[in-house]
N, C-alpha and C positions, 0 to 999 in steps of 0.2 A: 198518765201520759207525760210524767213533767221528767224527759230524757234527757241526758247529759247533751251538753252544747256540741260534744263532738258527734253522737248519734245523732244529734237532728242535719246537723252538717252531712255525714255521710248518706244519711237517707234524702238531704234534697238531694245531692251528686246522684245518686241513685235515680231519685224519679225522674232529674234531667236526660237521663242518658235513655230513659226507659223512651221519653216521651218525644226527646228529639230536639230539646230544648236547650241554649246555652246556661251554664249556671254561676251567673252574675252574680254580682254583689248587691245590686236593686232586689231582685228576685231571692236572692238567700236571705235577704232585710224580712221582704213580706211575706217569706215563706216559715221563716223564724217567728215572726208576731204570731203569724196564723195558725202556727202548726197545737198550741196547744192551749188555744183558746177555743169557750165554748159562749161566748157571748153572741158570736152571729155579727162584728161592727159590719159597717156604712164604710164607704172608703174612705169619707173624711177621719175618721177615727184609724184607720189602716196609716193614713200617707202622717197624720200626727205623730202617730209610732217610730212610724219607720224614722223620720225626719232627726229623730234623736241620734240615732245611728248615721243617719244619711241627710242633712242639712239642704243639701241644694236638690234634693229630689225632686221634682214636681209631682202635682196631683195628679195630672193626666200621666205619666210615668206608671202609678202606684196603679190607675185603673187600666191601664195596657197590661200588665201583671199581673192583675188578677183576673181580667180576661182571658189571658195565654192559660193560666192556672185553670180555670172553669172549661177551656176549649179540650184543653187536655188531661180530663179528668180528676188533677188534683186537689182541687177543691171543687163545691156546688156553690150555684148562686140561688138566694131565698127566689127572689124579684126578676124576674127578666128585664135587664137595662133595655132593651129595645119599643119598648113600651113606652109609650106616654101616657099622661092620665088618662084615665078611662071612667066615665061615666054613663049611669045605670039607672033609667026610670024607673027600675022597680024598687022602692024602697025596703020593702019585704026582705024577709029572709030567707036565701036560697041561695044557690051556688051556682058556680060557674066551669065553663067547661073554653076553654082556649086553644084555638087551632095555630099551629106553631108554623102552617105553610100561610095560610092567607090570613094569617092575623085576628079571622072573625072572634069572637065570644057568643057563646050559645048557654041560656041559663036549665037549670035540671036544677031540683029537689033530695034531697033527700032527709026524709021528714026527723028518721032518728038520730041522724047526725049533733045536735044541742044535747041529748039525753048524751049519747056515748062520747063527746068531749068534755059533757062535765064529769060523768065516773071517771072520765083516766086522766083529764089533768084538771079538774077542780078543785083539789089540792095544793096547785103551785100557784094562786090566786084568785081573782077577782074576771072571770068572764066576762067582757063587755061583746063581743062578735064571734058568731062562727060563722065559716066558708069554708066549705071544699073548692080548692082550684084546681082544676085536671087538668093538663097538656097533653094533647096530643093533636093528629090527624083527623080534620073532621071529614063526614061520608062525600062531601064535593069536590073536597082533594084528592081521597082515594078514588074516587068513583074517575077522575080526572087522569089520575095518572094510569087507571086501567087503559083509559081509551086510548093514552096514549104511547103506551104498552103496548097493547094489542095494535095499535098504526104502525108500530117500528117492525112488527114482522110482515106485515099484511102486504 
C-alpha cells in the first residue's frame, strides 16, 4: 500500500466527494498519515504527525477528523471515544457484550476463545489478556423499539 503521493491525493478527493465531505488540507494531513499506516495510533500520535506538515493544528482539529473519517466510513475506530472507563467486578475471564443504544454491558463466556487466540496470533508475542467485545443492540432495545414500532401504526 506505500502509493505514490499523487494516488493517495486523488483517492482522498475521491473518498471526499463520495462521502460528502470537504477535502482540506487538515484532512489530506491525517488522511495521508493514516492512509498507510498499520500501527493503529491514539490521536496524540495522529495530531504529532500531522503538526510536521500543519504547525498550528490543534488536537481537537485532528480528533474532529477522525471522527468525520470513522462517521463516514473511512477509517474505523479500535475504542469507542464515547465511553468512559468502565469497571468490572468480575475479575475473571470473560467477555463482554455492549449495547450501542443504552450503553449497558452485559458479560458472556466463551470458554474456547484463549485456546483459539493463542493458535492464530500466539506467534506475534507474549499474551497477557483475552476479551471478545461485541457491539451491538441488546433484547431491551430491540424488544423497545418493537413496541414502539408497532405504537406508530396502532
Amino acid at each position: 500500500m506505500n502509493d505514490s503521493q499523487e494516488e493517495i491525493i486523488r483517492e482522498f478527493r475521491e473518498r471526499c466527494s463520495q462521502t460528502g465531505m470537504k477535502a482540506t488540507a487538515p484532512r489530506l494531513a491525517v488522511y495521508r498519515f493514516l492512509r498507510n499506516k498499520r500501527e493503529h495510533p491514539v490521536v496524540d500520535r495522529v495530531w504529532e504527525a500531522v503538526r510536521e506538515e500543519l504547525p498550528t493544528i490543534s488536537r481537537e482539529s485532528v480528533y474532529r477528523i477522525l471522527n468525520d473519517f470513522v462517521a463516514h466510513g473511512v477509517f474505523a475506530m479500535l475504542d469507542r471515544s464515547d465511553v468512559v472507563a468502565r469497571y468490572d467486578s468480575n475479575p475473571e475471564r470473560h467477555d463482554h457484550f455492549f449495547c450501542t443504544r443504552c450503553g449497558r454491558a452485559f458479560d458472556f463466556e466463551i470458554q474456547q476463545l484463549p485456546t483459539i487466540i493463542a493458535q492464530v496470533a500466539g506467534g506475534l508475542g507474549k499474551i497477557e489478556h483475552v476479551e471478545a467485545r461485541v457491539q451491538g443492540v441488546c433484547k431491551d432495545c430491540l424488544n423497545n423499539e418493537r413496541i414502539n414500532d408497532s405504537a406508530d401504526f396502532g
